[in-house]
KOLLO-285001 format. One record per residue: x, y, z of N, C-alpha, C in turn; residue number from 1; residue in one letter. Coordinates in steps of 0.1 Angstrom, whole numbers. Each point is the difference from the previous one (the first is absolute). Example, Ala and Ser with C-alpha at 12.3 -4.5 7.8 and 13.67 -1.06 7.14 Angstrom:
BEGIN
n_c1; n_c2; n_c3; ca_c1; ca_c2; ca_c3; c_c1; c_c2; c_c3; pos; code
132; -57; 78; -9; 12; 0; 9; 12; 0; 1; A
-4; 11; -7; 9; 11; 0; -8; 11; 8; 2; S
//
This chain:
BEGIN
n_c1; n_c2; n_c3; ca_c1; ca_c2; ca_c3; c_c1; c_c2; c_c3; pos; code
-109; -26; 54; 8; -3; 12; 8; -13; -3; 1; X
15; 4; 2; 8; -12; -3; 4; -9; 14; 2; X
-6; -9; -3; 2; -11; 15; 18; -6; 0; 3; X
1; 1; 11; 19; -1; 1; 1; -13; 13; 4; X
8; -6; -1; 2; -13; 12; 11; 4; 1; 5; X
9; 2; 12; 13; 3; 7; 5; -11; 3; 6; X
12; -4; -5; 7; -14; 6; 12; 6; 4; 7; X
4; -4; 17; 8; 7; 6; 2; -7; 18; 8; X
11; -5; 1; 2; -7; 13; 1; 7; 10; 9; X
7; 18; 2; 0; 6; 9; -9; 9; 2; 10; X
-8; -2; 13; -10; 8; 2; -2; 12; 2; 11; X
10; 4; 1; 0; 17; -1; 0; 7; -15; 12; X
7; -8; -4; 3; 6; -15; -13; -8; -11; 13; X
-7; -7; 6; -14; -8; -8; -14; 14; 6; 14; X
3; 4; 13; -10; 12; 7; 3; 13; -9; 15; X
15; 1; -5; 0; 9; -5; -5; 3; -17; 16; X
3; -10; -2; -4; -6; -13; -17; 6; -5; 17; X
-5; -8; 9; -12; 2; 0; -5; 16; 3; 18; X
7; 8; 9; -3; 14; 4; -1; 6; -17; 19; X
16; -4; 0; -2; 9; -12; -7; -3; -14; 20; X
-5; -10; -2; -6; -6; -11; -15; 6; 0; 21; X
-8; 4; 13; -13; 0; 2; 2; 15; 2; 22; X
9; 7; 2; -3; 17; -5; 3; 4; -13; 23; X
0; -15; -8; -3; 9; -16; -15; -7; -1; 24; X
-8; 11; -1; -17; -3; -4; -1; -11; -13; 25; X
10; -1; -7; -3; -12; -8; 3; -12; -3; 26; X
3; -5; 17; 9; -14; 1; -11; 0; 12; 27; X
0; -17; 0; -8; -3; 15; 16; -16; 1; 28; X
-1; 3; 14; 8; -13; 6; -8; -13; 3; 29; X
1; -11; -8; -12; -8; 2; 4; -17; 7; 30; X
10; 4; 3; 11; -10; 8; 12; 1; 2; 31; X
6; -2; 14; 12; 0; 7; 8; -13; -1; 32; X
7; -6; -6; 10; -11; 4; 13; -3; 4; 33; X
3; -11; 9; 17; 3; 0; 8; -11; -6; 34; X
-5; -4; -7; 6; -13; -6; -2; 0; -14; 35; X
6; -7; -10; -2; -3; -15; -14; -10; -2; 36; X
4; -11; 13; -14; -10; -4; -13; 7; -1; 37; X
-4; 7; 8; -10; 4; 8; -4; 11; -12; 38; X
9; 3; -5; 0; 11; -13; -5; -3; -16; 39; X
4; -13; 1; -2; -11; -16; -17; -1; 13; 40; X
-2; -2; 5; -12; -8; 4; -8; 9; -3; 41; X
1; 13; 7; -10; 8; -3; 1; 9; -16; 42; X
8; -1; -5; -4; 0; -12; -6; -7; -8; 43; X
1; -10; 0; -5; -9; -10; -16; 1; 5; 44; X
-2; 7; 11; -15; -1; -1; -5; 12; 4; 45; X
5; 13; -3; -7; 11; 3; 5; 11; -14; 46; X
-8; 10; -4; 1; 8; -10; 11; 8; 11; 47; X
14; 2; -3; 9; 11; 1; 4; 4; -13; 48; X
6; 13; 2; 4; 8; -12; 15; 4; -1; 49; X
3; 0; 16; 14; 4; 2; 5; -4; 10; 50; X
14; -6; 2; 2; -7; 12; 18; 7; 3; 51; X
-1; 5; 18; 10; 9; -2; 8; -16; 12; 52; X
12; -2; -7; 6; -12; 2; 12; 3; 4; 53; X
7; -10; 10; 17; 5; 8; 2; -16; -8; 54; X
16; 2; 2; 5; -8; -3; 7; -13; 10; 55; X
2; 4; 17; 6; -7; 7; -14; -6; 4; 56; X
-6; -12; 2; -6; -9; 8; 0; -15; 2; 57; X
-5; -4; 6; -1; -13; 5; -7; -6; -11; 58; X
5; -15; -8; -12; -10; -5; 3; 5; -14; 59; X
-9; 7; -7; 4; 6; -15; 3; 14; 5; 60; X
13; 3; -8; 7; 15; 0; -10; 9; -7; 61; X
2; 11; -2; -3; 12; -13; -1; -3; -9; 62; X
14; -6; -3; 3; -2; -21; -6; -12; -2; 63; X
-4; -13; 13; -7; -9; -6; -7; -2; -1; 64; X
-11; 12; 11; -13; 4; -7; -4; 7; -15; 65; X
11; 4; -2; 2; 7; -11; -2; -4; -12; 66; X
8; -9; -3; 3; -11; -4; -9; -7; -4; 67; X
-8; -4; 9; -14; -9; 3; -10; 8; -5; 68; X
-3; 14; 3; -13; 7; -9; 6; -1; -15; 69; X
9; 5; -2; 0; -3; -17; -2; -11; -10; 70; X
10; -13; 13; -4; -12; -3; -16; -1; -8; 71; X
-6; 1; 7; -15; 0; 4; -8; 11; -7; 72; X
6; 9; -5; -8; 16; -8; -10; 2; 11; 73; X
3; 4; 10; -7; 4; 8; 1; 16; -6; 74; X
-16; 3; -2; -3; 15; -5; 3; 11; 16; 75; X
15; 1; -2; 1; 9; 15; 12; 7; 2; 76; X
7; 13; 2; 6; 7; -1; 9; -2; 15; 77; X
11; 1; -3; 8; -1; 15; 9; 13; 0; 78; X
5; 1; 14; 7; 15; 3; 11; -9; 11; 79; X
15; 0; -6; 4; -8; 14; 3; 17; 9; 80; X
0; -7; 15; 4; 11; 6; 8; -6; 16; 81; X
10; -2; -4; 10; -11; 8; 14; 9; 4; 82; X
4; -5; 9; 15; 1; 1; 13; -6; -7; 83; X
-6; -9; -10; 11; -9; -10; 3; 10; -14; 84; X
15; 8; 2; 1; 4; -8; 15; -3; -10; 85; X
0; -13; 0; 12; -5; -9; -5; -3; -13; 86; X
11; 4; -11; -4; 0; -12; -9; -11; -7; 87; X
2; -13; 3; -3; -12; -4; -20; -3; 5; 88; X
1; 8; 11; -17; 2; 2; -7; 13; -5; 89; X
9; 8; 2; -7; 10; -11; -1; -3; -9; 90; X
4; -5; -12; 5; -1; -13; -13; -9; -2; 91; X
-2; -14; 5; -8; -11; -1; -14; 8; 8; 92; X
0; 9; 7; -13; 6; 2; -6; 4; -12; 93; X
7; 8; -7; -6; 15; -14; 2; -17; -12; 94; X
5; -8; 2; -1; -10; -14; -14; -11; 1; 95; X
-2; 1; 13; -12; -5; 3; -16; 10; 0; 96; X
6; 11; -2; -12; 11; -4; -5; 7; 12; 97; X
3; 4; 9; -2; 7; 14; -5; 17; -8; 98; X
-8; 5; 7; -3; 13; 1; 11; 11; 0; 99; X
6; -5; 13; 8; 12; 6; 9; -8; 13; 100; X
10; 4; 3; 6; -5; 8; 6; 14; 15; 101; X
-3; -5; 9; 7; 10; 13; 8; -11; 12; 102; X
8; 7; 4; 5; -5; 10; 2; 1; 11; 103; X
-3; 0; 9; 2; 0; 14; 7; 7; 9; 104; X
4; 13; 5; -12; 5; 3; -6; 6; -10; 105; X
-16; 9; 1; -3; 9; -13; -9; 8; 7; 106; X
0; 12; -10; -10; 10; 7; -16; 2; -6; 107; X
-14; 1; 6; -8; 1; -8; -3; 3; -14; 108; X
9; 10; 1; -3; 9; -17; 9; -9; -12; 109; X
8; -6; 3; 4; -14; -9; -6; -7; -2; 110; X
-4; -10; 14; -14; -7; 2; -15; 4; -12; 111; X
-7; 12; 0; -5; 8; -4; 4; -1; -18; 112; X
10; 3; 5; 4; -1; -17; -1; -16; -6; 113; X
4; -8; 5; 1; -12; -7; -20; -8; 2; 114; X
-7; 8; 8; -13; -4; -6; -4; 6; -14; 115; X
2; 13; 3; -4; 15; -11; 5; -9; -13; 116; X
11; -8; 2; 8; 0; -17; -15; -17; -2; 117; X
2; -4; 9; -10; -15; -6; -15; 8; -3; 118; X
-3; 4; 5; -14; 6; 0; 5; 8; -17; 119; X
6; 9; -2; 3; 9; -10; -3; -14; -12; 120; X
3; -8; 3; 1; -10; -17; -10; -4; 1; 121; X
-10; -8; 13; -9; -8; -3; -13; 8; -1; 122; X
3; 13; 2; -10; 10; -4; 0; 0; -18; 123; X
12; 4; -6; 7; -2; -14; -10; -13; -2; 124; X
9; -8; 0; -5; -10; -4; -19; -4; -2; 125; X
-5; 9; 9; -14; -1; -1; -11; 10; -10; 126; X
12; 11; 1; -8; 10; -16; 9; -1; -9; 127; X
7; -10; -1; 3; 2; -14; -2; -15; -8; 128; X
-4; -2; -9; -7; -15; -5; 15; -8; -11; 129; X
6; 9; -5; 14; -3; -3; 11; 20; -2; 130; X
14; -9; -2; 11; 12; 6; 5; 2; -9; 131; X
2; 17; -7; 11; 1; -8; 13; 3; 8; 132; X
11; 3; -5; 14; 4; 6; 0; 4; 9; 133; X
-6; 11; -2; -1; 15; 14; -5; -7; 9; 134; X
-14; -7; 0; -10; -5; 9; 15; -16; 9; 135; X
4; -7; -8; 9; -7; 8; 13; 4; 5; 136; X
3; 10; -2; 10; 14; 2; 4; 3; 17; 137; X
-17; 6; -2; -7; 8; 8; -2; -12; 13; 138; X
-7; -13; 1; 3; -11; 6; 11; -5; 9; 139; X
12; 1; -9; 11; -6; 3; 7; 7; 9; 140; X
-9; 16; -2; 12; 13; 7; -2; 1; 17; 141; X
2; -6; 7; -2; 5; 19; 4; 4; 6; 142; X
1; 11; -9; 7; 12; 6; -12; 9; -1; 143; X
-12; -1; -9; -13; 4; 1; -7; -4; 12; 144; X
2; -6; 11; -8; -8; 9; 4; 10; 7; 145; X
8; 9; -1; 6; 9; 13; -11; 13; 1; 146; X
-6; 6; -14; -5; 7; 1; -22; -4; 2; 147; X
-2; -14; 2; -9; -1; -2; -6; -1; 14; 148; X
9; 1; 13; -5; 5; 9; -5; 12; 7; 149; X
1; 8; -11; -6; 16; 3; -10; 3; -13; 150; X
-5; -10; -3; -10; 1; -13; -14; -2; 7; 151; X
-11; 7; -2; -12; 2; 4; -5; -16; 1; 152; X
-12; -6; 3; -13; -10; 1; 2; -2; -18; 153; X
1; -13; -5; -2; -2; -16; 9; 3; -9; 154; X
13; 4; 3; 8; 4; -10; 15; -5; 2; 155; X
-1; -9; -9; 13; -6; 4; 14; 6; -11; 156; X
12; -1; 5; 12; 10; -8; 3; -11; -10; 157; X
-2; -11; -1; 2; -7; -12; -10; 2; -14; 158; X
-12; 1; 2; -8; 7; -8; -2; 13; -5; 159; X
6; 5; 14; 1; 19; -2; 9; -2; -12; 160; X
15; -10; 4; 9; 8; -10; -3; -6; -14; 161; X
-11; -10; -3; 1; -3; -12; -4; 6; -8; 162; X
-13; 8; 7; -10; 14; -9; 11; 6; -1; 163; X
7; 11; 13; 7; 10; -2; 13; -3; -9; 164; X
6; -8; -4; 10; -5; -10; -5; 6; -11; 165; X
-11; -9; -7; -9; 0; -13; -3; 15; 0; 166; X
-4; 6; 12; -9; 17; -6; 19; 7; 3; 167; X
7; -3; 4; 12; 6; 0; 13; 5; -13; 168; X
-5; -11; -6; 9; -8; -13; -9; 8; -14; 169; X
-15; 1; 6; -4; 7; -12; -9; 16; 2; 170; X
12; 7; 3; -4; 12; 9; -8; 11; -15; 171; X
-3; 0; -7; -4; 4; -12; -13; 0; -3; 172; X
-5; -15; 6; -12; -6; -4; -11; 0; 8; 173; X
-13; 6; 0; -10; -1; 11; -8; -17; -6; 174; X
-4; -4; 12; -5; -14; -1; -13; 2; 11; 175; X
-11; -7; -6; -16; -4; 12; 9; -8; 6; 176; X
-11; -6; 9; 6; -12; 14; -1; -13; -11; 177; X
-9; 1; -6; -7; -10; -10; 16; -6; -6; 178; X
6; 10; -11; 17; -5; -2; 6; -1; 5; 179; X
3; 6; 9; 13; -6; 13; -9; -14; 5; 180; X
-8; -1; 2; -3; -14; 7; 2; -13; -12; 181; X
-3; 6; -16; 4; -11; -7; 21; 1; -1; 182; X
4; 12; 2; 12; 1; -4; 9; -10; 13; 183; X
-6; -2; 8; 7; -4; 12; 0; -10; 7; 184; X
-12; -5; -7; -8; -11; 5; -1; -3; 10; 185; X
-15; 12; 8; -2; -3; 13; -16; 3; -1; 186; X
-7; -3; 4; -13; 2; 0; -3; 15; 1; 187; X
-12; 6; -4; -7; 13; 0; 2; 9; 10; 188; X
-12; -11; 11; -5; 5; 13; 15; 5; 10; 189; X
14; -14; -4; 11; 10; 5; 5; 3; -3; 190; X
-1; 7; -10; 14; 9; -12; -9; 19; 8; 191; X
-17; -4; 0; -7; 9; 4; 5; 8; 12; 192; X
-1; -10; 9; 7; 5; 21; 12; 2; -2; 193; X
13; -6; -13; 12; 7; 4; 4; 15; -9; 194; X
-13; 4; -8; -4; 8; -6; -2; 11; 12; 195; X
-7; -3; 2; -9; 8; 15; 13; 6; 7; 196; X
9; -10; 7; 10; 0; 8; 11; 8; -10; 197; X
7; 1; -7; 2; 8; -6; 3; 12; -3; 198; X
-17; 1; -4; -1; 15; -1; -3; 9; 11; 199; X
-2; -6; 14; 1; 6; 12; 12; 3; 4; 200; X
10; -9; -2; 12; 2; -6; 11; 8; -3; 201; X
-10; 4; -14; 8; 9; -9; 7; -3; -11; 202; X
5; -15; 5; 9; -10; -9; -9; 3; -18; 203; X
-13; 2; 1; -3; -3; -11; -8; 16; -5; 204; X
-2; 4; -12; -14; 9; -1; -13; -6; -8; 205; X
-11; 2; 0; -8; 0; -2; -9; 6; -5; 206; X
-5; 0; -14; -11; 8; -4; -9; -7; -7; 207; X
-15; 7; 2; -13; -4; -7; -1; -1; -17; 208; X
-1; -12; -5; 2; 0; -18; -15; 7; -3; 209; X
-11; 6; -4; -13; 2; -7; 0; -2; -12; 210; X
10; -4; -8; 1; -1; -12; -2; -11; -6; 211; X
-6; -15; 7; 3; -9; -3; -16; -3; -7; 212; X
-9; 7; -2; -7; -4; -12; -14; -7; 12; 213; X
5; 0; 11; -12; -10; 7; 3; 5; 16; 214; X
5; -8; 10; -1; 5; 12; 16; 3; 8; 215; X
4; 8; 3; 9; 10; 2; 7; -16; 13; 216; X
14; 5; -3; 6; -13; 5; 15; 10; 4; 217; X
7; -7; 9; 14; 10; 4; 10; -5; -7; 218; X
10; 12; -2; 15; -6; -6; 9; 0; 8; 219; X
5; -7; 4; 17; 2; 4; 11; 2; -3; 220; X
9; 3; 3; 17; 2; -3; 5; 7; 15; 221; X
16; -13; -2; 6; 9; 9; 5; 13; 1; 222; X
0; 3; 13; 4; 21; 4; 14; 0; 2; 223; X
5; 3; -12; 12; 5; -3; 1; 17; 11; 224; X
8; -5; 10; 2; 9; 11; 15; 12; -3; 225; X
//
């Protein structure tokens, strides 16, 4: 569960904030703010993971909070989601390292999207122990965040696409889960569930090896449709 603090002066758009943050099952809203101060305060002393941030307020702005977590390597992901949409704050938002940027007004399924794309990397970032190309590729791309809202419980589209790349590129070759999980570098247990998922699928086939001298193990390759 990724804990999120909302910093936001108008209260309708801070209520809504929150609406929509707490109908995705894997965000909790763990504070309301309307100000920057109030914002550095409670960060500096509570575990947040993501903070969805406006840019018009009283006391410290957006970008000075901004500013100030990096200052500081505060371990914390931001989403601005404001009405300030002139080049010179956009621009200084993405150079300061922001998530994702919306603006004012927006509709859920954007909203939606711009958690999907944070979630999609800090998922990444958690099964994979280091990145080849594909794997920071695949990262960079959020335009993948769009489809990981119709992805089942555990399976996130930044991982999907890094297996499905790898078994795509070598449509020739059957592989256990055993090699794709060293080919890919992601652990067993989930190379296994996106195995699973998969071949329910169709994306992949699957058959029983008995020839392996000892205890019968599955191969994969993708289904050349």
């Amino acid at each position: 569960m990724y804990e999120v603090l909302i910093v936001e002066d108008d209260p309708m758009v801070a209520m809504l904030n929150k609406q929509y943050t707490n109908q995705n099952p894997h965000f909790h809203v763990a504070q309301v703010v309307n100000d920057g101060t109030s914002a550095w305060e409670y960060l500096t002393k509570n575990t947040i993971h993501l903070v969805i941030l406006d840019v018009y307020m009283s006391q410290i702005d957006g970008l000075a909070l901004l500013r100030k977590i990096r200052e500081h390597n505060l371990n914390v992901s931001v989403i601005m989601v404001t009405a300030a949409n002139d080049t010179t704050t956009v621009e200084e938002s993405f150079r300061l390292g922001i998530t994702d940027y919306l603006v004012k007004p927006f509709y859920n399924a954007r909203f939606q999207q711009a958690l999907e794309t944070f979630r999609s990397r800090q998922d990444a970032f958690h099964d994979l122990s280091s990145f080849s190309q594909v794997n920071i590729d695949s990262i960079i791309n959020t335009n993948s965040a769009k489809s990981s809202v119709q992805l089942p419980k555990g399976i996130v589209y930044t991982t999907l696409e890094i297996i499905c790349n790898f078994l795509e590129n070598d449509i020739n070759n059957e592989y256990t889960g055993e090699e794709i999980a060293d080919k890919v570098n992601l652990s067993r247990v989930t190379v296994k569930r996106y195995m699973n998922y998969l071949l329910e699928e169709g994306k992949i086939l699957g058959r029983m090896n008995y020839e392996t001298g000892g205890r019968p193990c599955m191969l994969y390759k993708w289904n050349i449709k």
